[in-house]
C-alpha positions as CSV (number, residue, x, y, z in Angstrom):
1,X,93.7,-109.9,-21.0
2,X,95.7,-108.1,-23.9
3,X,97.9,-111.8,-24.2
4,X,94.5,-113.5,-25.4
5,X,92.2,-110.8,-27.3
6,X,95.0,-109.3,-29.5
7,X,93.9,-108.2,-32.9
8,X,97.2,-107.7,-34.4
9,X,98.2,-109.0,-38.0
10,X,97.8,-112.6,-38.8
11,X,99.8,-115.2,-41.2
12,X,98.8,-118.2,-43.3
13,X,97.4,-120.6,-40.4
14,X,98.7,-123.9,-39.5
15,X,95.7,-126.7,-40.7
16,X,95.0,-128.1,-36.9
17,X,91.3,-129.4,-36.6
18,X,89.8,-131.6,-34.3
19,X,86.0,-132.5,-34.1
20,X,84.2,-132.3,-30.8
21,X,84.8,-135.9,-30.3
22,X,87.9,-137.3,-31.4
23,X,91.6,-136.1,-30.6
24,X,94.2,-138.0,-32.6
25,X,96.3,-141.0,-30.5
26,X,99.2,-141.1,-31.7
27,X,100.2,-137.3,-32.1
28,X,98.6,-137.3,-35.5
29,X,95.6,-135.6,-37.4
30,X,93.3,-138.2,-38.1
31,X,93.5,-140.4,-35.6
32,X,90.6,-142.3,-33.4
33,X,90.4,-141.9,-29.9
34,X,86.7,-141.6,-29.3
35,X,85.5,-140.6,-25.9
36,X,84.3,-143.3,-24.2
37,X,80.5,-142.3,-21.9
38,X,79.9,-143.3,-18.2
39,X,76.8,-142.2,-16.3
40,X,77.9,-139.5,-13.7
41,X,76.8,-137.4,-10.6
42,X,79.3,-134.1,-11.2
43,X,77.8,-131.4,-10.1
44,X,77.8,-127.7,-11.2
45,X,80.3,-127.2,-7.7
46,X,82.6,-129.4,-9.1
47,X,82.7,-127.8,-12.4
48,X,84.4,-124.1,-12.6
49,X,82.7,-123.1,-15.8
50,X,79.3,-124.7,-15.9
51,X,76.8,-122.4,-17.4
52,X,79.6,-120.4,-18.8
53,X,80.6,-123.0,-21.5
54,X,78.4,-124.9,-24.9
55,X,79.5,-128.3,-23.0
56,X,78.9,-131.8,-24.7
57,X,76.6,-134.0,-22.4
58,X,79.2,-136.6,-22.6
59,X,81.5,-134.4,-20.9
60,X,78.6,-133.2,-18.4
61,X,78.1,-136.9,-17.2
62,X,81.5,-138.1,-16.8
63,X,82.6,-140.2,-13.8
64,X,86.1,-138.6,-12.5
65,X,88.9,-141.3,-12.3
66,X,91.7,-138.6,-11.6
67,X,94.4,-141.7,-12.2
68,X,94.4,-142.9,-15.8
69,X,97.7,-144.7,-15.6
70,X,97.6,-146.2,-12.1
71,X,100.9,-144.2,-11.5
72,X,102.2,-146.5,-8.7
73,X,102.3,-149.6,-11.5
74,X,104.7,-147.4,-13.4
75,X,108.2,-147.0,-11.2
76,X,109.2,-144.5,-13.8
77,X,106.9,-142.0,-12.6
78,X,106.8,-142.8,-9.2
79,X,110.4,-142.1,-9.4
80,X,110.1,-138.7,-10.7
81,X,107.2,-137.8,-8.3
82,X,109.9,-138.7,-5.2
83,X,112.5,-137.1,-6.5
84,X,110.5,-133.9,-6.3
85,X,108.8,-134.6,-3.0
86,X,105.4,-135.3,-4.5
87,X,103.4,-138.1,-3.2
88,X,99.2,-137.2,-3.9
89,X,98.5,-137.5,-7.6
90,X,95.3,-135.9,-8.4
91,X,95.3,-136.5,-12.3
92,X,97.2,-138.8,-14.4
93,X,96.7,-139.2,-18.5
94,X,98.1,-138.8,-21.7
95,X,97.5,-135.8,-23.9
96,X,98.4,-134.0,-27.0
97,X,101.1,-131.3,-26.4
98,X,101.6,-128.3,-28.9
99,X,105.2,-127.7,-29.9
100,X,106.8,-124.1,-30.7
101,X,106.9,-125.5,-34.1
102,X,103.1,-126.8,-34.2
103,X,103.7,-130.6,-34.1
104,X,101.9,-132.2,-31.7
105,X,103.5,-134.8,-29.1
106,X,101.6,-137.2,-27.0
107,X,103.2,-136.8,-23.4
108,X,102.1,-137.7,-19.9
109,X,100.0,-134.9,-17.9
110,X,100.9,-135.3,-14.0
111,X,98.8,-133.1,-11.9
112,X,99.6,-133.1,-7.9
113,X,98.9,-131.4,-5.2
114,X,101.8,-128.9,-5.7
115,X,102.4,-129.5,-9.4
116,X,102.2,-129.7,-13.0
117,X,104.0,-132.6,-14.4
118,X,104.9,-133.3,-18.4
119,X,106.8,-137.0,-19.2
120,X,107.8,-138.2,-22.4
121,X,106.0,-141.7,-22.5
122,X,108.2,-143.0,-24.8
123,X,111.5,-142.6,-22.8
124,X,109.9,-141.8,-19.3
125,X,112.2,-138.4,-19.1
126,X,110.6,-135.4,-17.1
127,X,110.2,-132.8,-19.7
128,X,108.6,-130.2,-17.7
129,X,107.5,-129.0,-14.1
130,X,105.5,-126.5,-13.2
131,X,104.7,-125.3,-9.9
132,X,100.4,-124.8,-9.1
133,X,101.8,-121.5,-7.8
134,X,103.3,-120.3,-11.5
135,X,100.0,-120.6,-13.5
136,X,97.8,-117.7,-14.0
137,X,95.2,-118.8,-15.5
138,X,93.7,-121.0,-17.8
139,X,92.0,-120.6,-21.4
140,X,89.6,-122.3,-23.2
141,X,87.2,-122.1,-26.1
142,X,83.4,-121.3,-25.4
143,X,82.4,-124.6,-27.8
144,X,82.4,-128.6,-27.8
145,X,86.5,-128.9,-28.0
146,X,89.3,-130.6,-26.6
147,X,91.9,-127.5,-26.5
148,X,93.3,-125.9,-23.1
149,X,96.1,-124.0,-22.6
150,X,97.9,-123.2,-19.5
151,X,99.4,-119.9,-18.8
152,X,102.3,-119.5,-16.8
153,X,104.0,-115.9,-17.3
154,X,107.2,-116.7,-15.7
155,X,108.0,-119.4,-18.1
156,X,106.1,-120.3,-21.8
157,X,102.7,-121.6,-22.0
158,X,101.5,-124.7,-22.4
159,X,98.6,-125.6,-25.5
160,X,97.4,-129.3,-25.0
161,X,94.6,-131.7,-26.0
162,X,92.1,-133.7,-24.1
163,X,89.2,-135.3,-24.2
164,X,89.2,-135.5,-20.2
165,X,89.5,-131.3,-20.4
166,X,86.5,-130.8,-18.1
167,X,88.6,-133.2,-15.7
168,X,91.6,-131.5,-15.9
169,X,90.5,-127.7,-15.4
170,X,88.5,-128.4,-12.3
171,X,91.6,-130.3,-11.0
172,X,94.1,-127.8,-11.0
173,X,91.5,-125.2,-10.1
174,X,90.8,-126.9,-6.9
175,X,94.2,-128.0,-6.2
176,X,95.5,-124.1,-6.5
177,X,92.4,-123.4,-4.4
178,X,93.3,-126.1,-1.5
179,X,96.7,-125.1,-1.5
180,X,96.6,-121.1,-1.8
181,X,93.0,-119.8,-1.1
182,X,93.8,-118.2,-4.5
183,X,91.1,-118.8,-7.3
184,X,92.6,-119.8,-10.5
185,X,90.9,-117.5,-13.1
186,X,89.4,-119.3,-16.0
187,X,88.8,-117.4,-19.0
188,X,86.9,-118.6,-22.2
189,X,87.6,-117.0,-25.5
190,X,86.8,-118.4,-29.0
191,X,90.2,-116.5,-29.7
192,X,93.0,-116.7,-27.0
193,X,96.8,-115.9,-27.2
194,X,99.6,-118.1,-25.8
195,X,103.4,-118.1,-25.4
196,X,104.8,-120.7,-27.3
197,X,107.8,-120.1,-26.3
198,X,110.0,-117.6,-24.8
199,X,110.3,-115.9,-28.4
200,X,106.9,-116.7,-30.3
201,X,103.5,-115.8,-29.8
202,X,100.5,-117.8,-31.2
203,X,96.8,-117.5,-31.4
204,X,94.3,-119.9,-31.4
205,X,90.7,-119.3,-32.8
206,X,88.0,-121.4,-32.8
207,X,84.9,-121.9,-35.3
208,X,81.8,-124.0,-35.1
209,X,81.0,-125.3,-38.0
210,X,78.8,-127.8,-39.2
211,X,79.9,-131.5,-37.7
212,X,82.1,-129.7,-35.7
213,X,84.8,-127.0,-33.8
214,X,87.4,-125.9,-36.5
215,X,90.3,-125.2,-35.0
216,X,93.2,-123.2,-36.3
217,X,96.9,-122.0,-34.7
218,X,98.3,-119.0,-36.0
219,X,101.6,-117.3,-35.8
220,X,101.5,-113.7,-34.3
């Protein structure tokens, strides 16, 4: 728990804030991609941290899709997948990924039955995999945001964006659950620690305000 409730010094943050409906869509501040409503039937056993969590009824009611990209259209990632053996895709989508630096990249999020997958959309490279069996645990705010962040202890973590969050924690809790029997802990914080990288430490704090969650990434 010390990784994610450190009170140790702080410096000047970095000016990331989202509202509780809008993530940018193009890897910029500012941009527009709304959330778009469906009528739903999730239930509180599909949903590791109902009860726990100020949810936004929009994200209480939401249909799950699990493929956003309709993988098998796209030979690029269907190439990837079989290179590494993976066939079942349980979640498919773009997000916003948090550099070392700060700036923010839109990538593709692969979730499958074994793995965590990160693809440049741009050039269709494999940036990143992760085995379900490396992550630890996942944090998240206790308000109406868009931020997760994935901890893996072996490797650095990963801070991402998006507005399918609900979708995506329940995915990879389950699929660790199906594969494993083990429980993926999921721990809610309005302050939470993260590797950046091998080297640098961040923090990320969260603030309701009026209209809103601020959001701010600081430097430990």
């Amino acid at each position: 728990m010390s990784r994610f409730l450190s009170n140790r010094g702080e410096t000047q943050p970095q000016k990331v804030r989202f509202d509780d409906d809008t993530i940018p869509d193009d890897g910029e501040v500012g941009g527009n991609l709304k959330l778009r409503l469906s009528d739903s039937n999730v239930t509180e056993d599909q949903e590791p941290f109902m009860g726990f969590k100020v949810r936004r009824k929009a994200s209480i009611h939401r249909d799950y899709l699990g493929d956003y990209l309709d993988v098998p259209s796209r030979p690029y990632l269907m190439k990837i997948l079989e290179k590494q053996g993976d066939k079942k895709v349980l979640f498919a989508d773009k997000v916003l990924k948090f550099t070392g630096s700060g700036k923010m990249k839109q990538r593709i999020l692969l979730i499958t039955d074994f793995a965590v997958y990160i693809v440049d959309p741009d050039c269709g490279a494999l940036k990143r995999r992760i085995a379900l069996a490396a992550v630890e645990k996942l944090c998240l705010s206790e308000l109406s945001d868009n931020f997760f962040a994935i901890i893996i202890p072996t490797e650095y973590d990963l801070l991402m964006a998006s507005t399918r969050k609900t979708e995506i924690v329940t995915t990879l809790v389950e699929a660790t659950k199906s594969q494993s029997d083990y429980e993926l802990d999921v721990l809610f914080s309005n302050r939470f620690e993260y590797n950046a990288s091998s080297v640098l430490v961040k923090e990320v704090q969260f603030e309701e305000v009026e209209g809103g969650v601020k959001t701010r990434i600081l430097r430990k």
